[in-house]
C-alpha positions as CSV (number, residue, x, y, z in Angstrom):
1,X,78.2,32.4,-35.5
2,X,79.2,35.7,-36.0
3,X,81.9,36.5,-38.7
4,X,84.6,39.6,-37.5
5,X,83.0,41.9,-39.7
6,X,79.8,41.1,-38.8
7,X,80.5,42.2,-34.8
8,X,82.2,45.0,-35.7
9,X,79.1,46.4,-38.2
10,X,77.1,45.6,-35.3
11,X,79.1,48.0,-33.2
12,X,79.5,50.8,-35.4
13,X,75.5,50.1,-35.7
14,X,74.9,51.0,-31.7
15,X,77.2,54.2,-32.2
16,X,75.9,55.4,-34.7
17,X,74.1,59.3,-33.9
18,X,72.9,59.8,-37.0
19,X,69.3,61.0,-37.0
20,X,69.3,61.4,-33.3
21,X,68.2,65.0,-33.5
22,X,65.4,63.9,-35.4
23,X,64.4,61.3,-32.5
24,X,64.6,63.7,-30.0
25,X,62.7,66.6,-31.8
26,X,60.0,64.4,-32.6
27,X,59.8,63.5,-28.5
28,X,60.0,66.9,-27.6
29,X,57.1,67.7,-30.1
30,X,54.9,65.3,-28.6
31,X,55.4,66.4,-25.0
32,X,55.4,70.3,-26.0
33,X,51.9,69.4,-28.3
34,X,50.0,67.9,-25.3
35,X,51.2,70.2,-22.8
36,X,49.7,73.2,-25.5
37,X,46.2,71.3,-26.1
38,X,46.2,70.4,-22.1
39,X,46.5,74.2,-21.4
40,X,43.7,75.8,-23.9
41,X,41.8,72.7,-22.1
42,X,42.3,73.7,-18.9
43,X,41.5,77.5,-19.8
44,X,38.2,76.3,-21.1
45,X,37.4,73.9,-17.9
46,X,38.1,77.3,-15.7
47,X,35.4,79.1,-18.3
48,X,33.3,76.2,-17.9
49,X,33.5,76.3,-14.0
50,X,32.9,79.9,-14.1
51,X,29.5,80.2,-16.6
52,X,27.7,77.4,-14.3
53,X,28.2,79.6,-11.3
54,X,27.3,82.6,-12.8
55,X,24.5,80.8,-14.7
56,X,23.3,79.0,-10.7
57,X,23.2,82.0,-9.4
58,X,21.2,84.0,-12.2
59,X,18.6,80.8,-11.9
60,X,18.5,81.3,-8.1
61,X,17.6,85.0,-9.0
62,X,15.1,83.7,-11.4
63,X,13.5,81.5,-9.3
64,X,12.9,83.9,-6.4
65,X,10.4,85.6,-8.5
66,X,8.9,83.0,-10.3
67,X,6.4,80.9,-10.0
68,X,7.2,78.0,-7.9
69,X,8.4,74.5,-9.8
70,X,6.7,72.7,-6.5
71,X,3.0,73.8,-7.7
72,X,0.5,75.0,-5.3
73,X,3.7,75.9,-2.8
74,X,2.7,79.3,-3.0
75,X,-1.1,78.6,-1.7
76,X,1.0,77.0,1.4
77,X,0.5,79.5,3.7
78,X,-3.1,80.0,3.6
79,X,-3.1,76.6,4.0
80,X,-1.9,76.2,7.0
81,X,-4.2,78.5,8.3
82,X,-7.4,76.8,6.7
83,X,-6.3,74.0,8.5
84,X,-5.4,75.0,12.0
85,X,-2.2,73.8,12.1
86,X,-1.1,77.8,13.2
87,X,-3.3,81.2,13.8
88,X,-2.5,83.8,11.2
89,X,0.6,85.6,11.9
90,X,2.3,83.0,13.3
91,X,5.7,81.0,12.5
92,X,5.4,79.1,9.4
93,X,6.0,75.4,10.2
94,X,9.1,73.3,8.7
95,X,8.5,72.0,4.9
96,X,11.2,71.2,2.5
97,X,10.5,70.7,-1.3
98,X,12.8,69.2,-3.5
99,X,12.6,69.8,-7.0
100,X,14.8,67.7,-9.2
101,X,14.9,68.2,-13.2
102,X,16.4,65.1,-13.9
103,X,13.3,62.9,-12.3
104,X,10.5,65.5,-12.9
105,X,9.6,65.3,-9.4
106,X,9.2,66.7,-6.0
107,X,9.4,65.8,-3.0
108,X,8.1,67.1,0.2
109,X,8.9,67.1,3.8
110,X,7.2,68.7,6.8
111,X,3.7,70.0,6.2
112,X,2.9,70.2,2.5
113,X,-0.7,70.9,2.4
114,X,-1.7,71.3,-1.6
115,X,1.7,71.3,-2.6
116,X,1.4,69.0,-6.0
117,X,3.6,67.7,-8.8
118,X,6.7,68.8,-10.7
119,X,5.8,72.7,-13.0
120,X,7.8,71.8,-16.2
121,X,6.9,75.0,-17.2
122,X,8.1,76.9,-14.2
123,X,11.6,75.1,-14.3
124,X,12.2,76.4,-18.1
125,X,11.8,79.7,-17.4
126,X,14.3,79.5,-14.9
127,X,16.5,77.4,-16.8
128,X,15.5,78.8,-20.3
129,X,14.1,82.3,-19.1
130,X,10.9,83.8,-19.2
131,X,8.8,83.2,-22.7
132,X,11.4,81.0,-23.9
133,X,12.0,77.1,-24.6
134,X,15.7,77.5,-26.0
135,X,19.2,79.0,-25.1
136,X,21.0,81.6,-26.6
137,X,17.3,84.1,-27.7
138,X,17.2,86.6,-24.4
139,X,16.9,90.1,-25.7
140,X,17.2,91.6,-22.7
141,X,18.6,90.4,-19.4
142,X,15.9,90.7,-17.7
143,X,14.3,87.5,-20.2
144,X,17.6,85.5,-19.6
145,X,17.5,82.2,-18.2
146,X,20.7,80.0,-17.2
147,X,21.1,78.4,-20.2
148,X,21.6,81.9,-21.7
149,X,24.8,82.2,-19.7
150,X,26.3,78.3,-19.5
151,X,24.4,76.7,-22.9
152,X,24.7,73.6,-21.8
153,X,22.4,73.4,-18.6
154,X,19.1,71.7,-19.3
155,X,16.2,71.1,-16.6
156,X,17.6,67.7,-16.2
157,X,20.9,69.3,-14.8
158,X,19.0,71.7,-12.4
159,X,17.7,70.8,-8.4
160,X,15.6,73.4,-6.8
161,X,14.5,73.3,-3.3
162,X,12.5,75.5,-1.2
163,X,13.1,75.4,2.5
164,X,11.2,77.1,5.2
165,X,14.2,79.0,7.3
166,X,11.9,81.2,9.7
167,X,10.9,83.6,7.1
168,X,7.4,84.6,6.2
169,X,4.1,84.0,8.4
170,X,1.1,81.8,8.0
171,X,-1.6,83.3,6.5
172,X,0.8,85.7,4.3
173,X,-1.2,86.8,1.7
174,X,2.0,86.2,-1.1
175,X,2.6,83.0,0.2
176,X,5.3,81.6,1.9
177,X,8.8,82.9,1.7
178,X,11.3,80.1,2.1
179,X,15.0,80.3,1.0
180,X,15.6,78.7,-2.7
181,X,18.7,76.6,-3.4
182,X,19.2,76.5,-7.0
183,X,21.9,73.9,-7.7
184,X,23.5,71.9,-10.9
185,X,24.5,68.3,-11.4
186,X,25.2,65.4,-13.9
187,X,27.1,68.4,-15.8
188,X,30.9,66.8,-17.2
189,X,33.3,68.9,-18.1
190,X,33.3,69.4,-22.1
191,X,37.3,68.4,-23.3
192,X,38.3,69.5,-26.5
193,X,41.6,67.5,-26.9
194,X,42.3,65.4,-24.0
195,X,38.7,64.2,-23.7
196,X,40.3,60.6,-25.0
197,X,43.1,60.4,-22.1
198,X,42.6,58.8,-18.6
199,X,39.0,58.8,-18.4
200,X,39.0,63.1,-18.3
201,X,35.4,62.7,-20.4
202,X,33.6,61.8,-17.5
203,X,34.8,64.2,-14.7
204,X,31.9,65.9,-13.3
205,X,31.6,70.0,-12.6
206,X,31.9,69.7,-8.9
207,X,28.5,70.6,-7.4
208,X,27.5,74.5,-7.5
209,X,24.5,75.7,-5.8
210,X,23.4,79.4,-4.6
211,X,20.8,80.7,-2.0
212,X,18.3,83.5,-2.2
213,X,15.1,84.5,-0.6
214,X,12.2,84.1,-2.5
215,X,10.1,87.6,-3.1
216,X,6.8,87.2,-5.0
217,X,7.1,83.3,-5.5
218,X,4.9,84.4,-9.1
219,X,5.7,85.2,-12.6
220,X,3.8,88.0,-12.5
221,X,6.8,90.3,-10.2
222,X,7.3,93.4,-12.1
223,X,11.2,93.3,-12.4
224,X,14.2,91.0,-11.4
């Protein structure tokens, strides 16, 4: 059982303020620290964000005069002639070729006449640029690849399909000329502070992709 003095200590113990600027500072730290960290992390996801689109849409660019990653899509259209399936100079029929970096593969729908296997070369030099198998060496823009503008794209983050949309004939002489959809995934967000809290490590960029016309479909086009 309590003694008198005891209770009362215990009292004077509850009131007692001193050090309570202290407890409060220290809260207020902590709160103002993370907010800080959270906003140079959120500056950098809005870089991040910004460098894959720019770095999708250079690749589309890329790709458009390129050799194709789907090999043998550019002997397509004479294909379809050798094979009667249209007269020269007429519509192109419907194919669809999905090139996925992760998987080294593509995949075909429609008519794919000699359209072969995965061109590991052709996707570095769109993600890598031309003559090169690393980031961060383009001397000129012109030999810039996508990884040049967001370093952390790799083929394995990179989808490329080529899609017959009613452009081009059979029988064209430079091969077919589909539209190319040049698109990322499996890219997280890189965190710098918060990457430990709620799981933030594993949020994904959300899925960018761009669209172009393909030109020469070869390596060999003159300029970008």
């Amino acid at each position: 059982m309590r003694t008198p003095r005891q209770r009362v200590d215990l009292r004077l113990f509850w009131r007692d303020q001193a050090g309570a600027v202290l407890v409060e500072t220290t809260v207020m730290m902590a709160l103002m620290l993370i907010v800080l960290l959270g906003s140079i992390d959120f500056l950098s996801l809005l870089y991040q964000w910004n460098a894959a689109t720019k770095a999708v849409q250079l690749g589309a660019r890329i790709a458009a005069v390129s050799n194709p990653v789907a090999a043998g899509l550019n002997n397509l259209s004479i294909a379809v002639v050798n094979a009667a399936l249209a007269p020269p100079g007429a519509a192109m029929p419907f194919f669809e070729v999905r090139c996925d970096g992760a998987t080294e593969r593509c995949v075909c729908t429609g008519v794919c006449l000699g359209v072969g296997g995965y061109d590991a070369a052709a996707m570095n030099a769109v993600v890598f640029g031309r003559g090169s198998s690393s980031c961060g060496d383009a001397s000129s823009s012109y030999a810039a690849g996508m990884c040049d503008v967001f370093d952390r794209i790799r083929a394995a983050n990179v989808v490329i399909s080529y899609t017959q949309t009613g452009l081009g004939y059979a029988g064209r002489p430079g091969g077919p000329a589909p539209t190319i959809t040049v698109e990322i995934q499996n890219l997280p967000f890189q965190f710098f502070f918060l990457g430990g809290l709620l799981r933030f490590r594993t949020i994904a960029i959300p899925a960018l992709r761009t669209s172009i016309s393909a030109e020469d479909l070869s390596s060999s086009a003159p300029i970008m």
